[in-house]
C-alpha positions, 0 to 999 in steps of 0.5 A: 500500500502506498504512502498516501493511502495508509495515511487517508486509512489513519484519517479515516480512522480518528472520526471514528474513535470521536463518535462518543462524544458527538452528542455531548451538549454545552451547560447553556444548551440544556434547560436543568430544573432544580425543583419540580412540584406536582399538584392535583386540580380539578382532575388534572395533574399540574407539574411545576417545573424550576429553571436556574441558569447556571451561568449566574450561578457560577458568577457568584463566585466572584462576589454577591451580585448587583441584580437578582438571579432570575427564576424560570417556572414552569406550568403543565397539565395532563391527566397524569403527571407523566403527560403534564410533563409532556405539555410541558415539553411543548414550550421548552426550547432545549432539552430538560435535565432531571438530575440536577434536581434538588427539591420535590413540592407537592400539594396537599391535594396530591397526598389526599389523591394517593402516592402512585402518580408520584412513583411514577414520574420518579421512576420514569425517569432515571435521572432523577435521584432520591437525595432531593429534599421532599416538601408538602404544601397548601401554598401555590407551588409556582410561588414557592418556586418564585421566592429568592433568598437575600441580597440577591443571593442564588436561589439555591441558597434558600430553604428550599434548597438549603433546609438543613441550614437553619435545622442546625439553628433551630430544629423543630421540624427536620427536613427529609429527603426522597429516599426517606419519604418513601423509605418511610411509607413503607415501614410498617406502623411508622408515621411519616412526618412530611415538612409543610412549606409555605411562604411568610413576609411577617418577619423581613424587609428589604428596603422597608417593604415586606420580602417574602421568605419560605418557612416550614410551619408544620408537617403533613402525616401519613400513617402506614402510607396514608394520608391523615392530616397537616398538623401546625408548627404549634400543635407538635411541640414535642416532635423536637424531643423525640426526634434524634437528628435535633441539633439545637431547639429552643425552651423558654420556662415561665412563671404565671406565663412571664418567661423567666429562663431561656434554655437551649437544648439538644441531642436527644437521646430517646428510647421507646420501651414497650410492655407487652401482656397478652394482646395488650401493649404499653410504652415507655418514653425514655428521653434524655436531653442535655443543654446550657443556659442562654438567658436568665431574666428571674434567677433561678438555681440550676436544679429548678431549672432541669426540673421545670425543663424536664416537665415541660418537656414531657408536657410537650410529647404529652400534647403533641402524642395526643394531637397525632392521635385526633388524625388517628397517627402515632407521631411518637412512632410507639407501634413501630418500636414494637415492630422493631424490637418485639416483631412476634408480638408486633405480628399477633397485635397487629394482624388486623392492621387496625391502628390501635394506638390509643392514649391509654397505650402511652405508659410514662414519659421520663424527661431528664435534663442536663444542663452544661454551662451557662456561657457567661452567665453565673447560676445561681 
């Protein structure tokens, strides 16, 4: 073979060893939703649908930006989530990415309608993780996609995006991920606790004007995979002790309803004992929580504190066990420890699939709290 020849032969060779990467596409050719949400109206599904540029995104680096990052929402409908999906195709001038999403929203009429369209849409396309940060909400979720964090900060720092940032500040109602949600569901008698989203403007202003902000005000039950209800912010003050992930939550003990010591305490250390005779079966909460002293505003001496502390504690598991109760939940999660630690039992009580919780089945509740310093306050 001459010369030329092999030399044409190695050209036409290199085309072929690049094919793999002709469908490589540029980070401005494709659309890249961040958050997607799903409602149930009117008997259609609307899936919502949250662009970022991540051009802007990237310019943060350098420094806050002048104007704020813009936000793209998107709106479709269909008799399933999977055609909503597809009307949403029909005006999207680049392709939609699913696996930089960060948040799933749905409403509250899709937890009324059953989970399944939600499987779905989450296992037709396998780009989609199950790290996402799951919310429920009664607010228009295109809103909540709307609202942008301060100093025109990228949207993904928002707690939308971000919960667990302000959970580590004050953990009162824990975010969850996808893969805990549906984790959850699937427990046998295990409530699952579903983060309620909804925006506020009571709180900030941005150049005296009110700025609306997201905050998670309660949480959407489900038990054994139904829906049962939405709960407020202040109908479960007793989740925060019993939950093992809170950080650092807030106590403030009074007198005659004058507050007269704040506490903050943390990392509970729960445990659920259950006291099986025959079919019948009670619990124990055990809770032990340790803490410090923010503030004294009437002087009181260390061992009050921890006892006044220890009882409003068990008041509050008290009043939130009982309000789980009023939408036939167990948020103390009494029936799953006996799955968990007494499974024959769990199988003989429970072969029915009754939801038997009852407050007679809440024995005791033991509080104990520690408190470790006082910073630079002197007890008394």
């Amino acid at each position: 073979m001459s010369g030329w020849k092999k030399l044409t032969s190695i050209y036409l060779i290199f085309p072929l060893l690049l094919t793999g990467c002709w469908d490589i596409k540029n980070i401005q050719d494709v659309n890249y939703l961040t958050s997607i949400g799903i409602d149930y109206v009117e008997g259609q599904y609307v899936v919502y649908g949250q662009l970022l540029d991540f051009s802007d995104v990237a310019k943060m680096e350098s420094g806050k930006p002048l104007q704020p990052i813009p936000v793209w929402v998107g709106q479709g409908m269909g008799d399933t989530t999977l055609s909503a999906v597809n009307d949403l195709y029909h005006t999207s001038e680049m392709r939609i990415f699913y696996g930089q999403i960060i948040t799933v929203v749905v409403s509250e009429n899709v937890l009324k309608k059953g989970l399944k369209e939600i499987d779905e849409l989450r296992h037709r396309y396998y780009e989609m993780r199950y790290t996402p940060w799951f919310f429920g909400t009664t607010e228009p979720i295109d809103q909540i996609f709307a609202v942008t964090p301060f100093f025109n900060l990228s949207p993904l720092m928002s707690l939308l995006h971000q919960p667990q940032e302000s959970y580590k500040q004050e953990s009162v109602i824990a975010p969850i991920t996808s893969r805990e949600f549906v984790s959850d569901i699937h427990e046998p008698g295990k409530a699952t606790l579903l983060p309620s989203l909804s925006i506020s403007d009571r709180h900030w202003k941005k150049g005296g004007d009110p700025h609306s902000m997201l905050e998670m005000d309660g949480v959407f039950v489900l038990q054994d995979g139904k829906y049962r209800g939405r709960l407020t912010r202040e109908n479960i003050p007793g989740l925060r002790w019993v939950e093992p992930q809170t950080q650092r939550s807030p106590l403030i003990l009074r007198s005659g309803g004058k507050p007269q010591v704040a506490l903050s305490l943390e990392n509970p250390k729960v445990k659920i004992i259950p006291h099986v005779k025959g079919k019948e079966v009670t619990y124990t909460v055990d809770v032990k929580l340790s803490g410090n002293v923010s503030e004294i505003i009437q002087p009181m001496s260390e061992r009050l504190m921890e006892e006044k502390a220890a009882e409003l504690v068990q008041n509050e598991i008290k009043r939130t066990f009982e309000k789980g109760l009023e939408i036939h939940s167990d948020l103390l999660q009494l029936e799953h420890a006996l799955y968990r630690q007494k499974n024959k039992d769990w199988k003989k009580i429970y072969a029915e699939r009754d939801f038997k919780i009852t407050t007679e089945s809440l024995q005791e509740i033991k509080v104990s709290v520690k408190l470790n310093n006082a910073g630079k306050l002197k007890l008394p």
